[in-house]
Every structure is written in structure tokens, then in C-alpha cells.
C-alpha positions in Angstrom: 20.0 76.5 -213.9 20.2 78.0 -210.1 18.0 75.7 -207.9 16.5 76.3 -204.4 19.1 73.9 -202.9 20.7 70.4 -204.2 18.3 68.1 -203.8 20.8 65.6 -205.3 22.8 64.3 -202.4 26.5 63.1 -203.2 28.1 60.6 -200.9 29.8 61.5 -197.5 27.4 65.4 -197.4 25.7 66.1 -194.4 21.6 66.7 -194.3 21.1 70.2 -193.1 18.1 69.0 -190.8 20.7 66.7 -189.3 23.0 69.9 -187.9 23.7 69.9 -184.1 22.9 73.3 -182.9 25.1 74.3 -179.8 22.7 74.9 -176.6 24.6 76.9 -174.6 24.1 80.0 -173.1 27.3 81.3 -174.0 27.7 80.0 -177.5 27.0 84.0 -178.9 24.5 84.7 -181.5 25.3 82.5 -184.3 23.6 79.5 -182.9 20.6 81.0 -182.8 20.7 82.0 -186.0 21.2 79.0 -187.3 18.6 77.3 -184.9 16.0 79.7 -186.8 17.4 79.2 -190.1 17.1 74.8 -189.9 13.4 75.5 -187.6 12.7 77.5 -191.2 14.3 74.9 -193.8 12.9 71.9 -192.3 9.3 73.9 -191.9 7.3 73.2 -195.4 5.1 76.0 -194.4 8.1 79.0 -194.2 10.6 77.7 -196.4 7.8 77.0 -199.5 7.3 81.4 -198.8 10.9 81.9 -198.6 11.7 80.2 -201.9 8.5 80.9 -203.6 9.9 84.9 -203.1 13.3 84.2 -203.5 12.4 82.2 -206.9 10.0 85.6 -208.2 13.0 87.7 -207.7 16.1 86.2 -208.4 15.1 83.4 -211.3 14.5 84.7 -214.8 12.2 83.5 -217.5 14.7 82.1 -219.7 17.1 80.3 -216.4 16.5 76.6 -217.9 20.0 76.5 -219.5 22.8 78.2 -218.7 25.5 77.7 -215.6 24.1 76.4 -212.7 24.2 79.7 -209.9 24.4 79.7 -206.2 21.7 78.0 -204.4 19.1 80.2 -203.1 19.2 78.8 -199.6 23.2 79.4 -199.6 22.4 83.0 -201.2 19.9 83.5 -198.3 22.1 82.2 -195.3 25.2 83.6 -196.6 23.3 86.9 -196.0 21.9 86.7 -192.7 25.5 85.2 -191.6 27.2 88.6 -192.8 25.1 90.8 -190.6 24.4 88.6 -187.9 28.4 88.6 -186.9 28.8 92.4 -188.7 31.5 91.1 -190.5 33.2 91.5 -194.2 33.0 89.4 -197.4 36.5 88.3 -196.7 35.2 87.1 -193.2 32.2 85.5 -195.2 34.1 84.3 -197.7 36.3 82.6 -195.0 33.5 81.2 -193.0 31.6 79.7 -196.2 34.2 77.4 -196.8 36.0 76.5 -193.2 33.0 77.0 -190.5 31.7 73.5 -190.2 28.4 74.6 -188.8 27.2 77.3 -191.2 28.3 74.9 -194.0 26.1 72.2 -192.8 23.5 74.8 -192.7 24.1 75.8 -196.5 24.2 72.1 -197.1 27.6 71.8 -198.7 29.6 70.3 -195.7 30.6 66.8 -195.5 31.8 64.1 -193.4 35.5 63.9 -192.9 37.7 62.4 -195.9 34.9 63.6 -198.8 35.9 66.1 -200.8 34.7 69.8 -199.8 32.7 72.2 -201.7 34.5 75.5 -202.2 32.3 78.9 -202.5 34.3 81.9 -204.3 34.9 85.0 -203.0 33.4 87.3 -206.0 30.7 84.4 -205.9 29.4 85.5 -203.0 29.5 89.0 -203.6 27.2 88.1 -206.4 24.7 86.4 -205.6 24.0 88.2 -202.1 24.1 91.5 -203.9 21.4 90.1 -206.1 18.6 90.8 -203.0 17.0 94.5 -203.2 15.1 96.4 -200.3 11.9 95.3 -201.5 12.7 91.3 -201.4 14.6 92.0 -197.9 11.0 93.5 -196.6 8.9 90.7 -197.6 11.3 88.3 -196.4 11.2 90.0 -192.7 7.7 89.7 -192.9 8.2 86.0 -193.6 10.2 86.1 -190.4 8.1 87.7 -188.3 5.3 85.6 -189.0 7.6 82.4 -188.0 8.7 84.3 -185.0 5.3 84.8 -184.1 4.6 81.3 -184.0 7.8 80.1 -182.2 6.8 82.7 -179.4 3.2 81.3 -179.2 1.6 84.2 -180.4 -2.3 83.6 -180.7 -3.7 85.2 -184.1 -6.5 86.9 -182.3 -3.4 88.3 -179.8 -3.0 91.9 -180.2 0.3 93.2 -180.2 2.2 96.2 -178.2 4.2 97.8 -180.1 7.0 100.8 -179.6 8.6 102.8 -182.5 11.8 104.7 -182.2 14.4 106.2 -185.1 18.2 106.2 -185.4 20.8 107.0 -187.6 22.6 104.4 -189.7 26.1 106.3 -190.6 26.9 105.8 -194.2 30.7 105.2 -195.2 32.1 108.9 -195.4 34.5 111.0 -193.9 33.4 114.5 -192.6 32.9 116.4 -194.9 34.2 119.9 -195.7 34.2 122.0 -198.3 38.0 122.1 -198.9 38.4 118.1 -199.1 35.3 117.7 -201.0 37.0 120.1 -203.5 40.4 117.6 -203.4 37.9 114.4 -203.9 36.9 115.9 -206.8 39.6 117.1 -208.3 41.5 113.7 -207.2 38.3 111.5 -208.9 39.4 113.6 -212.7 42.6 112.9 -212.4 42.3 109.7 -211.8 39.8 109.5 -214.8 42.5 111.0 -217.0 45.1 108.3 -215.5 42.8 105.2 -216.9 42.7 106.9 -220.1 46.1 107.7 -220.5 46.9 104.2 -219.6 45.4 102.8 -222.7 45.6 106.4 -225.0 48.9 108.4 -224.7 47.0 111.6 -224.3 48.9 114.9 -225.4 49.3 117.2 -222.5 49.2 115.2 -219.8 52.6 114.0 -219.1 52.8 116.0 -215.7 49.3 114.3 -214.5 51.0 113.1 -211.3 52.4 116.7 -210.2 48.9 118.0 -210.7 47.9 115.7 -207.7 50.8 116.3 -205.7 50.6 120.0 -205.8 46.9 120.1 -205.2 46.9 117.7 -202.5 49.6 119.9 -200.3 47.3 122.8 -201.4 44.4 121.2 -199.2 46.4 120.1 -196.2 48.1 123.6 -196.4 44.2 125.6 -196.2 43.8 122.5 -193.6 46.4 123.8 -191.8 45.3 127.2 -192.0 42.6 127.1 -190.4 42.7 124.4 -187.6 45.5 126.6 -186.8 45.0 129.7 -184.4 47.1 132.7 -183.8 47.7 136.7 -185.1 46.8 136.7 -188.4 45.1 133.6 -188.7 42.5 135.0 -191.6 44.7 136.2 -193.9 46.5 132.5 -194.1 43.3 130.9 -194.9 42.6 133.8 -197.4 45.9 133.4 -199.0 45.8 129.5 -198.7 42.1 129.3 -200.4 43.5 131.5 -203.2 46.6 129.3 -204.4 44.2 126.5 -203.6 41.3 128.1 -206.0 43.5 128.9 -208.6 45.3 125.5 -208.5 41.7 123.9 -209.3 40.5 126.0 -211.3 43.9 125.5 -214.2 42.7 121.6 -213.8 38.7 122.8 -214.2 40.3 124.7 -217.3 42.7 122.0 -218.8 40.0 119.5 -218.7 37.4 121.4 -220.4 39.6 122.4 -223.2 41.0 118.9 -223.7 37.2 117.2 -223.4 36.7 117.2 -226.8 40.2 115.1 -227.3 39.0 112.4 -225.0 38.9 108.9 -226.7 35.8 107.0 -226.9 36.8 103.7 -229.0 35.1 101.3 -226.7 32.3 101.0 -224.0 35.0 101.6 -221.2 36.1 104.5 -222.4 32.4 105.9 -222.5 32.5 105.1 -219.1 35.0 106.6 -217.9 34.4 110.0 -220.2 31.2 110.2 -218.6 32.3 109.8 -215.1 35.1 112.1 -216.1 32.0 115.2 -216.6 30.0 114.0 -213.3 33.2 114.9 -211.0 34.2 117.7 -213.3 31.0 119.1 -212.1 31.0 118.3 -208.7 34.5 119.6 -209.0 33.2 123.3 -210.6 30.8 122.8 -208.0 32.9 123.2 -204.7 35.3 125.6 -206.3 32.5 127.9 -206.2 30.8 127.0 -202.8 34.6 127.4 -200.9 35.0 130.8 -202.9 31.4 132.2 -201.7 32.3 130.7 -198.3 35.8 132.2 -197.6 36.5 135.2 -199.8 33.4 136.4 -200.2 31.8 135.5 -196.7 28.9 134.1 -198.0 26.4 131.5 -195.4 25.9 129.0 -197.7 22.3 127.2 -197.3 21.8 124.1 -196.3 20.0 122.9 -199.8 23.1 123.9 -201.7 25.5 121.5 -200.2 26.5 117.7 -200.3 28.4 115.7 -197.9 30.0 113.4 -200.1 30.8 112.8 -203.6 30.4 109.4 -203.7 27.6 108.5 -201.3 25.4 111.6 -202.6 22.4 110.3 -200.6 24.1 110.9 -197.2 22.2 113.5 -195.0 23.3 115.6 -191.8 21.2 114.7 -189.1 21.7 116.5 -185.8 19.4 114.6 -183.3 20.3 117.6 -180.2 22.4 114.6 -178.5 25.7 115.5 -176.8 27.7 112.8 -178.3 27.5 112.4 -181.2 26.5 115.6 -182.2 26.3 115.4 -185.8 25.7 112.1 -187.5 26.1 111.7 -191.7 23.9 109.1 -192.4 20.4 108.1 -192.8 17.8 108.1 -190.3 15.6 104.8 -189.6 12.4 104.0 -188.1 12.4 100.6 -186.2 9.1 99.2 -184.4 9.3 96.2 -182.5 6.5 94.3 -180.3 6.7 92.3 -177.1 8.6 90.0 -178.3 11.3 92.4 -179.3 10.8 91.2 -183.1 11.4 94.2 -185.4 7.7 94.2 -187.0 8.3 97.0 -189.3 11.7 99.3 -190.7 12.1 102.3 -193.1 14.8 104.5 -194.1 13.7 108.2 -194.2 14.6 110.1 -196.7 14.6 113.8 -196.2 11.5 112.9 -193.3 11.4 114.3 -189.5 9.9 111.2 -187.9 6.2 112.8 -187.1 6.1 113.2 -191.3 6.3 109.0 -191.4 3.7 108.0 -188.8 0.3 108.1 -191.4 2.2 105.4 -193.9 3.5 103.8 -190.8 -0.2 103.4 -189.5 -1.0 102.2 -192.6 1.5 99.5 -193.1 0.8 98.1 -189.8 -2.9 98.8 -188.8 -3.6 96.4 -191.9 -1.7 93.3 -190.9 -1.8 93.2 -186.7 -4.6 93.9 -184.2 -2.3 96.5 -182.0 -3.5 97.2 -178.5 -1.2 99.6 -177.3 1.5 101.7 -179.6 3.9 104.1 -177.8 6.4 106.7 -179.5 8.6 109.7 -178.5 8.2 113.3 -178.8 9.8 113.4 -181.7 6.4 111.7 -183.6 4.5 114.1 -182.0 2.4 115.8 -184.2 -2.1 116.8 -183.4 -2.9 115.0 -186.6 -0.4 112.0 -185.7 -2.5 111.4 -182.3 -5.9 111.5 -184.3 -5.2 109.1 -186.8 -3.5 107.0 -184.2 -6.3 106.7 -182.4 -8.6 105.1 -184.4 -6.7 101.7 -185.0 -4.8 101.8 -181.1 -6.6 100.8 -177.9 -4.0 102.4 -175.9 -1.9 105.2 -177.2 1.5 106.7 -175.9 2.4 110.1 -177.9 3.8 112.7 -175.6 3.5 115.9 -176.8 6.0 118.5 -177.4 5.7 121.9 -175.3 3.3 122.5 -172.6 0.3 120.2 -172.4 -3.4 121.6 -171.8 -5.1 120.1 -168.7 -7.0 117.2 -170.8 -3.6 115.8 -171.8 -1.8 116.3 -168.5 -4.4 114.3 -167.0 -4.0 111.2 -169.9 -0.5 111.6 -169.1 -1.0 110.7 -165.4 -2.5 107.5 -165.8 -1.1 104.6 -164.7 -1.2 102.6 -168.1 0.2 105.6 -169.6 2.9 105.8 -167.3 3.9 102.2 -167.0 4.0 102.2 -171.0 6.2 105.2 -171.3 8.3 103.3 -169.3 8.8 100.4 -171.3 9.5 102.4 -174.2 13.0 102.5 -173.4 13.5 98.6 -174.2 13.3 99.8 -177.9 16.8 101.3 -177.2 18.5 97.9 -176.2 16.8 96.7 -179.4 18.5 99.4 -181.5 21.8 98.9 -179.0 21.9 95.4 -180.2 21.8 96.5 -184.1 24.3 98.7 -184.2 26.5 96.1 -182.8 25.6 93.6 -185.1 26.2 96.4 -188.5 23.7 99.0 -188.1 26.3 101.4 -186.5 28.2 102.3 -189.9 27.1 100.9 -193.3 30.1 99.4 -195.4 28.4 99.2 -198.7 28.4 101.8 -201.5 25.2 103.4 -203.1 21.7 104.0 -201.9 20.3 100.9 -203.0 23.0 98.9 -201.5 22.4 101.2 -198.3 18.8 100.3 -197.7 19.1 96.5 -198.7 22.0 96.6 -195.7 19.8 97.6 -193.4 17.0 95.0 -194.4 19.1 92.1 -193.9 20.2 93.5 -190.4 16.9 93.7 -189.1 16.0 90.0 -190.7 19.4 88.6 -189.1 18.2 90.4 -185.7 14.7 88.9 -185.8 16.1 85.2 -187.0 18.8 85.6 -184.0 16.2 86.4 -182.1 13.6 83.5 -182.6 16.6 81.1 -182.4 17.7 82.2 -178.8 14.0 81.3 -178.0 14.2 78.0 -179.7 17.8 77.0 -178.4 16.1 78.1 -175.1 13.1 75.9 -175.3 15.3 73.1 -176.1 17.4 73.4 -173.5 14.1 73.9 -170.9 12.7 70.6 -172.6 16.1 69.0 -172.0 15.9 69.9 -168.1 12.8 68.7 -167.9 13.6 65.1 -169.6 16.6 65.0 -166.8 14.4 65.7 -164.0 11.9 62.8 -165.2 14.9 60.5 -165.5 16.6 61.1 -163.0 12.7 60.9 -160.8 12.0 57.6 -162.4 
């Protein structure tokens, strides 16, 4: 039965609200984290929430028997440590078991000659990919409400909030036509390679010569055309056609061979099935590089993908010089004085004036908010209307030329000095990116999004503990002064 954490100490372990968090200023960020996390695990108020959630969630109806899981404070630090240092399982994995401080935080360190608790590697894997987006969302509101109380935030306090959007890059090359053809075509084969590897499958003894040859196929149209020179057209023609009719013999042999596929067992279901999903993508770009190339075809933006395997992954051209192009998601952040991240959503398919309504929505309810300010990229008439109504001060600039009711808004002072302060959401979004939010390493859309959730809870948590590590240090100051007075 997995428990919220081992109540049952054992001799020579460590109390977690024992651990000696380092105070100072150049310790890095995963002091503070942990400062938050014990402040949270020692609080009966936040960490009753936390498991209550975590409990909903993760625990099942029948759990009463069974191997005992991870705890579900280890799961829970184990995550915020990941994207609090942006590092990998193996990192994690090597942390978890030798890094004396997060241990004593996960409660499984002890004192020096008792025997140490070991965490495995596919362990953790396992129980942190057990969070989705939805539990990651309620658990930053958890957060933010601590936050707001280690800051000394009055309920009746309204807050000031500032919204901004950036792209979190998912984990794809660049995409081209030409080497999403070879992806493709490299998935099948590799299909018909775990087949034949339990099945001798007639007709495929040459399965490695049809990678080969297609591979220098692609790197030859490659070639081609980041080549220049006389003549350069018809070598990409010619090198699109032995490519093309290279791919389209594989598209062939597997279709006339699909109905010989075995299916004796569940796994090689699976792998038939998957075996049709890149056949198709395969058909797919065979046809999208021929329109393209030989037949000089603009192909719409609707029609293509820009990867195989992280299907979700949108182009995003934000008109900045460098980068240029990103292949990602964008992401709204909105943080308040306190530069806690209130509130975060992954667009899908959205220009950022399309999410300000739910936005408003989501936030209006919970939080008085006395001043809001945005870019021009939220701009939108209806936006500033329905903004209005729940903000006491509101910065929207608007896009184009303004009439001579808005230039005159624009010049006031408190507009002004809040436009300014807009910027600081950058630093905010600076800071994620270094901590993970630059480049997403795990695969699917699902994975994606809950990625993103726990990097905005390890932000905030890192956050609040700077601010506790530095009231601690300000109360220790003030305790030498008296001393050294008296």
C-alpha cells in the first residue's frame, strides 16, 4: 500500500523537519527549494492539501494490498528536484540516492554507519510520471497560496499582475520534408526488424540494404539542394526522383506483404499497428515532397507536420530576429509582485489575444487584481472591455495607431510606470528557461504539458524558499546584533 510518507521511523533515519538548510547567498537554488518544501511538510495546513490531492489522484480504490509504492512526499520532491536543477532521470536518479540533503528531505537519509535506502532508476520514472497537467495545476495553486503567506500577503491585498507568452521548444529536429520522409520510412523498417526478430519473415532478407540505400538517398537530395551552382535544379529534380522511387518500392513491398504480418501475441499487434501509422505518415510525405519539388506546388500550412513523433509540435514565428522560427508550444505565464507564477497555459493552435476571456476568468474568480498589464500581442477591443470590469488599472497597448482617447490613457503616469515594469515578467521567463523551460525532453503531449507544470511549481517553491532562507538569515543578523549589544 503506497503511503504519504513512513511514518514508521527505523533506527539511525533522520527527521525531515530536522534538515539544516544552507543560508547562504551563494548556495544556488536548491536550498531554497528545499527551505519551501520542509516550511510545506512541517505546515499541517499545506501539506494536509498537498497529500489530500496527491492521495485523489495517484491512490486507487482497491490500494489496501498489494506492494508498497513510492512515497507520495518522495514522488512529489523527486519532481520539483528534476526541474528545479533542469536535469535528467540519470541526474535524479543519482541525486536520490547520494545527495545527503534532498534525501533528508525525502526522509530516507540516515545517520552515518545505518544502512541506506536505495531509490531505482525506472522507480522514479514511475512514480513521477504518474502526475498529469491537471494535478500539477492544482498543486501550484497550493503553492501559490503558501507563497502568499510567506510573503505576507494580506487576503484583502489586491494583486498586480503582468502576463506574457513564450515558446517551450519541444524535442525535434527541423523539420523538412525530405527527412520527415527518411523518419518515416526508417520507423517501418524498424517495425519490420522487431518482427523479423521473432518471425523469419519471407522477403525480407535484404531489410538492412533498404535503410542504407534510402538513407544516402536523403543526404544525397540534402546535398542537392544546400548546394549552389549551374544546374543546381535539375540535381535536386533528379535526386527527389531516385529518392521517390526508392520510397515508394518500400510503400509498395509493405502493403503487399501487410496481410503476411504475424499477429500471435499482444506485441505483435503493437507493432503491426504502429507499422500502418508510419506507413501512412510515410505515403504521406512521399506525396507532399513530390507536389513540392516536381510539381512546384506551395504547400499550405494545414497540410503539414513537423514531426513524426511529437505530432503536437507547432511552428511559431514570434517576428524576433533570433530565433526566428521556434517548433514548440507557446505558453502564457502571469506572475504578481512577488514574481510567483499565479497562473500558466499551453496554447494550442491560440494567438495570445484568443486566451485572455478564459484567462480573466480563471483569475478574476480567485484574486482581487488591481492593476493587470499585457503586450500588444493580447490586444484585442473586446479583450480591453472585458478586462475592464474586474481590473482597477489596466495596461493593454493597442496595436496600430491609437485614437486621441487612448493616446491620452496612454500618457498617464500610472500607465507609463506600469508599462515599464512589464519587462520584469521577462527575467521571470529568463529564469525558466534556464531551469527546463527552454527545450522539453519528454515525449508526447501529455508528458509536454505536465513538464511545464512542474517547472513553474519548482520556480514558485524556489522562489518562496529564497524568501524564507532570506528571512532567516535577516532574523539571524538581528539575534547577533542583540548579542553582541547586550
Amino acid at each position: 500500500m503506497r503511503k504519504r510518507f513512513e511514518q514508521q521511523l527505523v533506527i539511525g533515519q533522520l527527521l525531515i523537519q530536522d534538515t539544516e538548510i544552507p543560508i547562504a547567498k551563494r548556495s544556488g537554488a536548491l536550498p531554497g527549494l528545499c527551505a519551501a518544501l520542509k516550511e510545506m511538510f512541517v505546515t499541517p495546513k499545506w501539506n494536509e492539501q498537498v497529500f489530500e490531492l496527491l492521495e485523489a489522484k495517484i491512490l486507487s480504490k482497491n490500494n489496501k494490498t498489494g506492494r508498497p509504492g513510492m512515497d507520495l512526499w518522495q514522488m512529489f520532491v523527486l519532481s520539483q528536484v528534476r526541474l528545479c536543477q533542469n536535469i535528467s532521470y540519470e541526474e535524479l536518479h543519482d541525486l536520490a540516492n547520494h545527495h545527503r540533503l534532498i534525501r533528508q528531505i525525502m526522509g530516507i537519509e540516515s545517520d552515518y554507519g545505518f544502512p541506506k535506502q536505495k531509490i531505482g532508476y525506472q522507480t522514479i520514472i514511475d512514480n513521477v510520471s504518474l502526475l498529469d497537467d491537471e494535478v500539477v495545476k492544482e498543486l501550484n495553486n497550493i503553492i501559490v497560496a503558501f507563497g502568499h503567506e510567506v510573503f505576507k500577503k494580506k487576503e484583502a491585498a489586491a494583486l498586480r499582475l503582468k502576463t506574457d507568452s513564450f515558446v517551450v521548444e519541444s524535442n525535434v529536429h527541423f523539420p523538412t520534408d525530405y527527412n520527415l520522409l527518411w523518419d518515416s520510412a526508417r520507423k517501418c523498417i524498424d517495425m519490420i526488424t522487431k518482427l523479423q526478430k521473432n518471425h523469419n519473415l519471407p522477403g525480407w532478407r535484404k531489410i538492412h540494404d533498404w535503410r542504407k540505400d534510402l538513407k544516402n538517398k536523403m543526404r544525397a537530395l540534402g546535398r542537392a539542394s544546400a548546394s549552389g551552382g549551374k544546374g543546381k535544379e535539375e540535381r535536386i529534380s533528379f535526386a527527389t526522383k531516385s529518392y521517390l522511387t526508392k520510397a515508394n518500392a518500400l510503400l509498395q513491398k509493405l502493403e503487399n506483404s501487410k496481410a503476411g504480418f504475424p499477429q500471435e501475441d499482444i506485441a505483435d499487434k503493437v507493432i503491426v499497428v504502429e507499422l500502418e501509422r508510419f506507413m501512412e505518415l510515410l505515403q504521406k510525405h512521399v506525396d507532399l515532397l513530390e507536389r513540392r519539388v516536381l510539381k512546384g506546388e506551395d504547400i499550405s500550412h494545414n497540410e503539414k507536420i513537423f514531426s513524426i513523433f511529437e505530432q503536437y509540435t507547432e511552428w511559431v514565428t514570434k517576428g524576433k530576429m533570433r530565433p526566428n522560427v521556434e517548433l514548440g508550444k507557446k505558453t502564457t505565464i502571469t506572475t504578481d509582485q512577488f514574481n510567483l507564477i499565479v497562473d500558466y497555459q499551453v496554447m494550442d493552435h491560440q494567438s495570445d489575444s484568443e486566451i485572455v476571456p478564459e484567462l480573466k476568468d480563471r483569475l478574476s474568480c480567485k484574486y482581487s487584481i488591481s492593476s493587470w498589464s499585457f503586450d500588444k500581442g493580447f490586444w484585442h477591443k473586446n479583450n480591453k472591455v472585458i478586462l475592464s470590469s474586474v481590473v482597477e488599472t489596466l495596461v493593454l497597448p493597442k496595436k496600430g495607431k491609437c485614437n486621441k482617447e487612448e493616446t491620452a490613457e496612454q500618457k498617464k503616469n500610472i500607465f507609463k510606470k506600469l508599462r515599464h515594469k512589464h519587462s520584469a515578467i521577462e527575467s521571470n521567463i529568463n529564469e525558466l528557461e534556464h531551469r527546463g523551460l527552454n527545450r522539453c525532453p519528454d515525449r508526447s503531449y501529455k508528458n509536454f504539458k505536465r513538464y511545464i507544470g512542474l517547472a513553474v511549481c519548482a520556480y514558485n517553491l524556489r522562489k518562496i524558499g529564497a524568501e524564507l532562507i532570506a528571512q532567516t538569515r535577516t532574523l539571524s543578523l538581528s539575534y547577533g546584533r542583540e548579542q553582541v549589544a547586550a
